[in-house]
N, C-alpha and C positions, 0 to 999 in steps of 0.2 A: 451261953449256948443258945441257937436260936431254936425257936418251938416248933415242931413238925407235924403238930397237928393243929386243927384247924380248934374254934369253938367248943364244937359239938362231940368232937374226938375226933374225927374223922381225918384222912392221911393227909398232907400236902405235898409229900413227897414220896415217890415213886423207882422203884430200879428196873430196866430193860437189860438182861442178859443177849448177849448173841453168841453163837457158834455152831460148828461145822466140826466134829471129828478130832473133839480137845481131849479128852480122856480124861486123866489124873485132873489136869487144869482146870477142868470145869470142876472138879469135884472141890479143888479150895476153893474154888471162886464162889462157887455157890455156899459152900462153906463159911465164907467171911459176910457175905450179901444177907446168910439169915443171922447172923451176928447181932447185923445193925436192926434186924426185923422191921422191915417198912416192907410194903405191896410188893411185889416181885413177878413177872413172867421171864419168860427164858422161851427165845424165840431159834428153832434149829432151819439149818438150809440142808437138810436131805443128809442129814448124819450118817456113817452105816455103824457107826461102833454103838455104845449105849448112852450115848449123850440124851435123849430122850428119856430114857429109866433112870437115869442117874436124877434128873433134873423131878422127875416125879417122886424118887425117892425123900425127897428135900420138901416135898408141898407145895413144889413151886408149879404155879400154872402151867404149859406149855402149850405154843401156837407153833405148829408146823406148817412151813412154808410149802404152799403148794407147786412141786415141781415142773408144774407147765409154762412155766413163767422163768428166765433166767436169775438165780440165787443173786444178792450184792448183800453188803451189809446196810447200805442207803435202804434197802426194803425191807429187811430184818428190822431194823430201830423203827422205821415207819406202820411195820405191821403190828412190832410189839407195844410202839406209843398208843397207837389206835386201839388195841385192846388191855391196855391201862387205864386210858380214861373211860374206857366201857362200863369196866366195873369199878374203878375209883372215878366218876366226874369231880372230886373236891380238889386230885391235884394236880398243884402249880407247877413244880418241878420231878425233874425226871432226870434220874442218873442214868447216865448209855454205860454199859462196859462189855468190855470183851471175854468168852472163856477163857481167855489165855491172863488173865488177870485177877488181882484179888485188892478188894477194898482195903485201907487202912483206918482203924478206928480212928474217930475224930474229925473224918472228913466231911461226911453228908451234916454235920451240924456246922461245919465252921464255911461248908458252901450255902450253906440254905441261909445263913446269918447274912452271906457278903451279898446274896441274890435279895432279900428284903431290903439290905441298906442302901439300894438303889436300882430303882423301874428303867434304866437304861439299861440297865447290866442282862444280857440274854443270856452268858454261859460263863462259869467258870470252870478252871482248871487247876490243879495242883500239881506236883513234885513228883513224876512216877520213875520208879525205879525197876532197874532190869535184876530178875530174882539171879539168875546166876550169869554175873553180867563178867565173870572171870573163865568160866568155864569154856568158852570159844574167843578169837575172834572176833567173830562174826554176832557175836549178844555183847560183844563188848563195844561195837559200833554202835549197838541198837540204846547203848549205856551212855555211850557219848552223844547221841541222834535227844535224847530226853532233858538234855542239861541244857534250862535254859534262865533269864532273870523273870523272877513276881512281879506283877503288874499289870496295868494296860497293855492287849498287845495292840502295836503299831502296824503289825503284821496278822493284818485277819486269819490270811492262810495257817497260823499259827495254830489253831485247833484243832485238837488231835480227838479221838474216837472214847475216850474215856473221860469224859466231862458231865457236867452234871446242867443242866437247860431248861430254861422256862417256858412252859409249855405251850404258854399263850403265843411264845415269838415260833414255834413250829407248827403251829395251826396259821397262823399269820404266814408265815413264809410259804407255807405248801411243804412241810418237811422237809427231810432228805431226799436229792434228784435220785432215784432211783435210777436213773440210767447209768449212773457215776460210780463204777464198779471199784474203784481206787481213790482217794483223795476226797471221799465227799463229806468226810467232816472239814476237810477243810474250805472247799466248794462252798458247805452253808456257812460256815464262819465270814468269807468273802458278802455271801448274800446279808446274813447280819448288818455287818461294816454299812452297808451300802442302804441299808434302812435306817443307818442313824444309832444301830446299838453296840452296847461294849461289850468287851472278853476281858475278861480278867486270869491272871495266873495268879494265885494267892499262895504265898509261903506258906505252907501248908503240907508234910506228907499226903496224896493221895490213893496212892496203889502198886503194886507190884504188876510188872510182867515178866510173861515168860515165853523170849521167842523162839528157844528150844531149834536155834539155826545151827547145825554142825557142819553142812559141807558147803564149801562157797557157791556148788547150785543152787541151792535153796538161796544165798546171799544174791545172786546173779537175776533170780528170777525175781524177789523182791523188789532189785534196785528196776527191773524192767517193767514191776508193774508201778514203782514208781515216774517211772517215764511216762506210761500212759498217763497215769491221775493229771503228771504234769501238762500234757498234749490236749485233754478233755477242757482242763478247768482253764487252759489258754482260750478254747475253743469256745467254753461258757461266756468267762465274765473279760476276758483278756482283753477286751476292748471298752470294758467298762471304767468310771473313776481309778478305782482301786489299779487297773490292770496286773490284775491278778494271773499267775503264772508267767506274766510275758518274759521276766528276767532269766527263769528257769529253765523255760521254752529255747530261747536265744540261747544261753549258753550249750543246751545239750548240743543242738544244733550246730554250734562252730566248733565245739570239743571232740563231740561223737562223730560229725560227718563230714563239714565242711574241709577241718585245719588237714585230718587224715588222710581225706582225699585229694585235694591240691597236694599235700606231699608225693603221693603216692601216683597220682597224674604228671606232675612234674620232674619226677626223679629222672625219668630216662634223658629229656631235653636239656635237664641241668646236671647234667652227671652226677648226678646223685647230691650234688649239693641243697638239693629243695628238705633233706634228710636233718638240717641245720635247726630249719623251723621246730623239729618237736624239741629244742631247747627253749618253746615258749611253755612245752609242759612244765617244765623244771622250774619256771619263772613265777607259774599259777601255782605251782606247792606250795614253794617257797612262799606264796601271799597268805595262805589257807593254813600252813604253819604255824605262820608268826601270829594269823589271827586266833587260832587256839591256845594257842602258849598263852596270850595276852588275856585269852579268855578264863584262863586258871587251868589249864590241862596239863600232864606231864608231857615232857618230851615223846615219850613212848608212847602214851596217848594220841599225842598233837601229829606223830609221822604216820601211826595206824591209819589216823581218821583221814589226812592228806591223800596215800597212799590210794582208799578205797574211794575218795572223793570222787578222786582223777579218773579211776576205771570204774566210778559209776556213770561219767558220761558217755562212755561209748554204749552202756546197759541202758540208759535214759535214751539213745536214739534209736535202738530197738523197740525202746515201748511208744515212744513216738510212731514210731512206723506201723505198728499194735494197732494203735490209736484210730491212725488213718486208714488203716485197712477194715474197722471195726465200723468205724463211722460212714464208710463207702457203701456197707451191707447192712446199716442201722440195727445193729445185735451185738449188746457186749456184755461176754462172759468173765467173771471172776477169775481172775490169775492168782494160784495158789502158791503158796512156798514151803507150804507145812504137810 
């Protein structure tokens, strides 16, 4: 088990809470986080429930974001890292997590072990599982969305919002882009890659969520503020090494806008025969099928995830067009779902 404090006692490792209007969910979350008892702030974006007193209740610091500035969670982890090291300078690492999540024992020592075992490694991640991933739907995509293999990822963009990060590489980078209202953990994982350091997923249980999606609006708007993340981080690094987003960019692109509309422009001149083409949708399931099947999912699984794939591209070029109507007026706000 690796040691989490330094010498002299003092911490090397550190927790950032963030949330917005979690309720219950902060209250496990915060619940598991003084478990492990390491330093802890709990950074809020203009709550109106009692996420604040809840968080006080607990002893846990809180830095409330000042609402003259537009909320993202890039600013929340940014604001909360900076006054971590304020009052901890000894640490090295810093666990980011969501309200809507809860630690599993075991984790922060079997991360803080894999982050000593090597000075490339700037973040790892673990095995997070969706707490009621049967109960919709729509948590049960967000169940098949978190299944992935341990190891190196190949894919920067692969860094999700609950990892645990050496803090040296987020003062070296310039943190989280704050402008990056979607996607910006994966955004710095991208920037990571590109300085030369690793991410690791370690077999490791890491934490529960809870994305508590009942109606497919809330699923509709998630996949749209995934669109954006996808339009931004094009927009960032998409022309860098890595080209990061461009795959995801391009496909929403000819799924959500292009393929629909040449049908749809051509039908009247082709008598409707141009109606043929969305048997190229049928073609893409079919691919996205067999790659989940293959990947260990059940059939019922493997058509759910297809299914919501397909009708997340038309949602991806909505946030696409988000995107660019955002960046036209250089101000962008948080797209919620919850």
């Amino acid at each position: 088990m690796a040691d989490t404090l330094n010498q002299t006692g003092a911490p090397l490792l550190g927790v950032v809470v963030i949330g917005r209007n979690e309720g219950e969910r902060l209250v496990k979350c915060l619940a598991s986080v003084r478990t492990a008892a390491y330093p802890t702030v709990y950074v809020d974006s203009g709550s109106s429930d009692h996420s604040v007193a809840v968080a006080q209740s607990y002893g846990t610091e809180v830095v409330a974001l000042d609402p003259a500035r537009p909320f993202s969670a890039a600013r929340a982890r940014n604001e909360g890292h900076a006054h971590l090291l304020k009052r901890f300078p000894t640490i090295r690492f810093v666990q980011f997590i969501d309200g809507d999540c809860t630690l599993i024992d075991g984790w922060l020592e079997a991360a803080v072990a894999a982050l000593e075992a090597d000075p490339r490694r700037a973040a790892v991640i673990g095995h997070l599982f969706e707490r009621h991933a049967d109960a919709t739907p729509y948590n049960r995509l967000c169940a098949l969305e978190w299944k992935s293999r341990p190891g190196d990822l190949e894919n920067f963009g692969g860094l999700i919002g609950i990892a645990v990060i050496r803090s040296a590489v987020l003062v070296q980078l310039g943190g989280y882009n704050p402008q990056v209202i979607a996607g910006e953990d994966s955004e710095l994982g991208v920037r990571m890659g590109l300085a030369g350091y690793k991410i690791t997923k370690l077999e490791q249980p890491m934490a529960t969520h809870d994305a508590n999606m009942i109606s497919f609006q809330q699923w509709w708007r998630r996949a749209v503020r995934s669109g954006h993340a996808i339009g931004q981080r094009a927009h960032l690094n998409g022309k860098s090494a890595l080209r990061d987003a461009m795959r995801e960019r391009n496909s929403a692109v000819f799924w959500g806008i292009v393929l629909p509309a040449g049908i749809l422009l051509t039908a009247v001149p082709t008598r409707g025969l141009s109606f043929i083409a969305l048997g190229a949708y049928a073609m893409q399931g079919y691919r996205i099928y067999r790659g989940r099947r293959r990947s260990g999912d059940t059939p019922a699984d493997a058509m759910l995830y297809t299914k919501f794939v397909l009708l997340a591209k038309f949602a991806h070029a909505v946030g696409l067009a988000r995107f660019f109507a955002n960046r036209a007026v250089h101000r962008y706000e948080i797209i919620e779902y919850k």
